[in-house]
N, C-alpha and C positions, 0 to 999 in steps of 0.2 A: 783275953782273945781279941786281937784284930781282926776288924772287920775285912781287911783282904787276906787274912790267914784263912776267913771263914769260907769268900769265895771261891779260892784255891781250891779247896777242901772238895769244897763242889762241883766244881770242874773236875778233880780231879776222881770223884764219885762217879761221875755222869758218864765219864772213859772209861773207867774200869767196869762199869756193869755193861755198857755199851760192847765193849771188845769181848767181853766173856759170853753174854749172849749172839753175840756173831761168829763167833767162832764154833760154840753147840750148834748153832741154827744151821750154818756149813755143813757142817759135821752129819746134822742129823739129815740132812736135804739132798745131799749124795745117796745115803744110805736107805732114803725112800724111792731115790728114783732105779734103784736098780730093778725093783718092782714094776712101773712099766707108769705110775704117777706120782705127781709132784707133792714136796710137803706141804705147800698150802692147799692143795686138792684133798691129801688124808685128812688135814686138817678141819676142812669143811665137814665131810664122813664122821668125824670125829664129835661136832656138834651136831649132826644131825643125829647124829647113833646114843647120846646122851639127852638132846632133846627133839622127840621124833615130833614130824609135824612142823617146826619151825619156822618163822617167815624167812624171806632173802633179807628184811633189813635188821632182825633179829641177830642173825648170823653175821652180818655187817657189824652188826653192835659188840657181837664175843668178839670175834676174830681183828678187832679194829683195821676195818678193812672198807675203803670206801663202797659204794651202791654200785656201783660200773665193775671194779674188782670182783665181787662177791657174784654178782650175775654172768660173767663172762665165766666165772670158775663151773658155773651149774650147769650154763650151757654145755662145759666140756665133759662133766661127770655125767651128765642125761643122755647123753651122745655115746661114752661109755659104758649107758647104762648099770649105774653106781647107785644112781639115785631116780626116783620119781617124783612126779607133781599128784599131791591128792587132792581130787576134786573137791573145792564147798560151793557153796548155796552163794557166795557171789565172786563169782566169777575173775573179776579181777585181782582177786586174793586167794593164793593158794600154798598149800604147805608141803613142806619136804619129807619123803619118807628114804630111808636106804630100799636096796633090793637085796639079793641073796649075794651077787656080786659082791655092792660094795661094803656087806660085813666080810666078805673072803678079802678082801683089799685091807680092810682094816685088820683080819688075823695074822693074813702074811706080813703083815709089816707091823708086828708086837716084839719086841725086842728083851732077847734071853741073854743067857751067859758066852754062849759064841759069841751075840754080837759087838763087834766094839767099837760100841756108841761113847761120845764123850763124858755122855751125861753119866756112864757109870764107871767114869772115871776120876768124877767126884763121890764115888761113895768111901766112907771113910777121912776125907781130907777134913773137914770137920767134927768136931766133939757136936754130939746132939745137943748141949747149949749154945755153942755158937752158930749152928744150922739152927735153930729156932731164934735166936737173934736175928738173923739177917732175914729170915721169915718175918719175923715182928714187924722191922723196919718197913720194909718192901710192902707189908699187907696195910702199912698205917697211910703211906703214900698214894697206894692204890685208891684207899677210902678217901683222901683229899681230892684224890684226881675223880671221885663218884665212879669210880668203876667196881662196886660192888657185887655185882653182878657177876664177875669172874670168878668168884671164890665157888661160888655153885656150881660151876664148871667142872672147874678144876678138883673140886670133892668127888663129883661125878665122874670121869676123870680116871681122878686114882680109886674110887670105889669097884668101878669096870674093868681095870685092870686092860686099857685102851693100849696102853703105847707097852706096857713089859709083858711078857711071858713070864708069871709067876711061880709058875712049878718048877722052877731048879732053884729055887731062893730059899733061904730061910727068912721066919717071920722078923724077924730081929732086921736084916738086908732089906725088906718089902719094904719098912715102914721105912727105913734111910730113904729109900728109893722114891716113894711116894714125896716125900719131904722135898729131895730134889728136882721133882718133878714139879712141885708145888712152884717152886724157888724160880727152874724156869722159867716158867709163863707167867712168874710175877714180873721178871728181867722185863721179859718177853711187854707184857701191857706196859711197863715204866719207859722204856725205850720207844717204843713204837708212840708212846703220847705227847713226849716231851717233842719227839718229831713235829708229830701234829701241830705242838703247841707253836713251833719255832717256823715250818714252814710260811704259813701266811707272812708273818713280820717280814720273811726275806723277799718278799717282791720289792719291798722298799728300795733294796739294793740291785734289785737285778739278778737274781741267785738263787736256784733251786738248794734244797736243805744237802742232796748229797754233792752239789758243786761246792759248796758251803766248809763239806768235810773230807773233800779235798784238798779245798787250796790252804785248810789249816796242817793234813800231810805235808804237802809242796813247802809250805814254812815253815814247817819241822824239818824235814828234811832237804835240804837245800839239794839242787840234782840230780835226784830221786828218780829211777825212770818207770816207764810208765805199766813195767812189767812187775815193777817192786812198788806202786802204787796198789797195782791188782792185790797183790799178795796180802798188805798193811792193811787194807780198809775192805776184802774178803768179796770184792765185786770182779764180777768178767772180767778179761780183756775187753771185748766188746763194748760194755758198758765203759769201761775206762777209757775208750776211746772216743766216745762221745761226752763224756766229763769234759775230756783233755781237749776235743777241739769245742767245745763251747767256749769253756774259758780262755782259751786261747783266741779264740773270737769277738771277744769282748774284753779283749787283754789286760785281763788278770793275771797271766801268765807268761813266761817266755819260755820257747821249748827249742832242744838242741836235737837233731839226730843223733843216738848212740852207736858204740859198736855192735850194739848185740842188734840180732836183726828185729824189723816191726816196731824198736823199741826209742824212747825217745827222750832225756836227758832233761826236768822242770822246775825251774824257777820261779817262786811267787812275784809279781811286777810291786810295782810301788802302789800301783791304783789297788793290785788283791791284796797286798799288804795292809792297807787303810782302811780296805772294806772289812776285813775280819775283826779290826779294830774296830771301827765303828758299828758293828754290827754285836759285837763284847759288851761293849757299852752301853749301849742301848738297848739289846734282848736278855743279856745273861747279867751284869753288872749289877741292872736292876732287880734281877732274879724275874724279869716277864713271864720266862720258859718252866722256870723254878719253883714257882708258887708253893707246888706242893712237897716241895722240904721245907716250907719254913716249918718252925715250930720242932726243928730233931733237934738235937743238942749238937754240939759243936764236939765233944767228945764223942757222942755216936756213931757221929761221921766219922771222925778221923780211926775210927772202931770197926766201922764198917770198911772203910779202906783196905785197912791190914787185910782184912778179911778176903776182899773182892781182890786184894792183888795176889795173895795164892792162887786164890782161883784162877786170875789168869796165867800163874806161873805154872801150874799144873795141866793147864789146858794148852801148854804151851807158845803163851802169846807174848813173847818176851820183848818185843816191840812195843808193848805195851807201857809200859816204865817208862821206859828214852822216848816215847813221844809224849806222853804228858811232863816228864820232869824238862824236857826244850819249848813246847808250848808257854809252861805255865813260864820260864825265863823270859818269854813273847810279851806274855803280856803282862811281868812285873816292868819289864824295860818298856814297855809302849802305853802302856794304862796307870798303874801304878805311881809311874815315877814323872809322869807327865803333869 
């Protein structure tokens, strides 16, 4: 094995669990708000209903969710009276309980065999050795990254029977189910930390983590516009709008007016071009962000792959392949061969 066969590998891991966990979270994030709140609002409900009493930075801690995040979220559920604050003995510390509300929030929104969530659109796509495979892996990474603490969660979780409606299942389906729920919010902690991990580095450059994973779209896609931007990377218009004029702002980009209307025709500049190079090299190259794969085998990975590109292929994110396989050409031609 070559060592840039390895990095490949991992890159090419990092997208595939990436795009698969974005596309559920989508998926699932519609389908809570027809309910009248958000997923990351049931989600809060969901650790407070698992663990009552809870601090705000506890809850920060599950949900990897900064302090400002996680308090503005409470603010909105106390307002909707979802949730309350229980008095203690000092005053500046005080703990979460639900109310009768917000377990009716958390019932309406448990999801059965009507509903058609994606998540149970993995059931079956897996032999139960290869869905505890990719459990193994994801649970070993988690323990590197010390997020241990998730697994308690997540037992509790599928113990409660929080996110399915178990009475139209058979036991044989619950436990698939439970598994790919597990699988989830392991996606879910592995993606949201490697974030973490990669944000700070990129002040170096001048570049937020999601300008970051645009203008590596934009170089995949050479003029790409900004409506098929939204689509690839599962963010608003709105938000893509404000990607597109930062970077554009600080030109890394060059953009055309399209025909379609609102929309707008993007090129990576030669300065975004260099920057996602140098920013390769120096955060991922090194494996900075990566830490916690070393130590998998090189066959694992390329095992897990297979794996994770069903999965996206099933989830239907077929974009997903043709922008890692022009990527990783990115940066055999510019890293690699350099």
């Amino acid at each position: 094995m070559k060592q840039n066969d390895y990095l490949l590998s991992i890159h090419s891991l990092y997208n595939l669990a990436r795009y698969a966990f974005l596309k559920i979270e989508s998926n699932y994030a519609r389908t809570v708000e027809i309910s009248g709140i958000t997923l990351p609002q049931l989600r809060v409900l969901w650790i407070v209903k698992v663990f009552p009493g809870i601090s705000l930075s506890n809850i920060a801690r599950i949900g990897c969710w900064s302090t400002p995040t996680v308090s503005n979220i409470i603010k909105i559920l106390m307002n909707k009276k979802l949730i309350f604050k229980e008095e203690t003995i000092n005053r500046k510390l005080y703990k979460l309980q639900l109310t009768d509300l917000g377990n009716w929030y958390i019932n309406v929104n448990k999801q059965g065999k009507e509903n058609k969530i994606y998540l149970f659109d993995l059931i079956g796509l897996f032999s139960s050795e290869e869905l505890d495979f990719i459990i193994d892996i994801f649970t070993k990474i988690i323990i590197k990254e010390k997020k241990e603490f998730i697994f308690d969660y997540i037992d509790k979780i599928n113990e409660l029977n929080l996110k399915i409606d178990a009475s139209n299942f058979d036991i044989k389906t619950i436990g698939i189910i439970r598994k790919t729920i597990a699988l989830y919010n392991l996606l879910r902690i592995f993606i949201l930390t490697i974030k973490s991990n990669h944000s700070e580095p990129l002040k170096e450059f001048n570049v937020t983590y999601a300008q970051l994973r645009a203008l590596w779209i934009i170089a995949a896609f050479p003029g790409v516009t900004s409506r098929e931007l939204s689509e690839i990377s599962f963010w608003s218009p709105s938000t893509v709008h404000v990607i597109v004029k930062n970077l554009y702002s600080k030109s890394f980009i060059h953009k055309e007016k399209a025909l379609i209307k609102n929309a707008h025709y993007l090129d990576i500049s030669k300065k975004g071009a260099d920057l996602i190079i140098d920013d390769y090299n120096k955060n991922q190259k090194t494996l900075l962000i990566f830490k916690e794969l070393e130590g998998i085998s090189y066959g694992d990975i390329l095992k897990l792959n297979v794996l994770l590109l069903r999965m996206n292929n099933k989830l239907g994110n077929y974009k997903t392949d043709e922008y890692i396989k022009k990527t990783i050409v990115i940066i055999k031609s510019r890293v690699f061969e350099e």
